[in-house]
C-alpha positions, 0 to 999 in steps of 0.5 A: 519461479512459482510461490506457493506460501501458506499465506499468499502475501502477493495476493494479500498485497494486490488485494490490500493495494486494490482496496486502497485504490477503491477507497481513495474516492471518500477523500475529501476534494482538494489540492492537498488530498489530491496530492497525498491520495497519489502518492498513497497509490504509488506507495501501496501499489509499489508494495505489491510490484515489488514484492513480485519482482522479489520472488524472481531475484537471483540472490539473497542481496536482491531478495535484501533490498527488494524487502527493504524497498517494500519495507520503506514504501509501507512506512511511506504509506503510514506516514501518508495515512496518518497526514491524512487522519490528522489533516481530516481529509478521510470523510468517513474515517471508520468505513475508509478503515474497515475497507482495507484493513479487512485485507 
């Protein structure tokens, strides 16, 4: 089933989850951001699959709980960010934002 949405979220969610996965290089190097950039990955990128695996669904329950999953998997991706802010592995914080919040 073709999704021709006035704002293309699928392409807006691979393009948000490929900008992360560009930027996760000006982390800092270490066990912890090692651990939290893939898991960042995971989430993101999550987003965008199951985001496209919604618009094929048979059922308003399906199109529920692939929305809910996408839902969970962003608030993950928050809550990831933020530990990494707070933990200051960002070594440039305003370029690391600028990259993919421009998505």
């Amino acid at each position: 089933m073709k999704n021709t949405q006035k704002y293309d979220l699928q392409n807006r969610l691979v393009k948000f989850s490929s900008s992360i996965i560009l930027n996760v290089n000006t982390l800092k190097k270490n066990f912890a951001s090692e651990h939290l950039t893939k898991q960042l990955i995971r989430s993101t990128t999550s987003v965008a699959l199951n985001y496209d695996e919604d618009q094929g669904v048979e059922s308003k329950r399906d199109v529920i709980h692939k929305m809910k999953i996408c839902l969970k998997e962003l608030r993950e991706y928050q809550v990831n960010l933020h530990i990494l802010k707070e933990s200051k592995r960002i070594q440039d914080l305003d370029n690391f934002e600028n990259n993919y919040t421009r998505v």
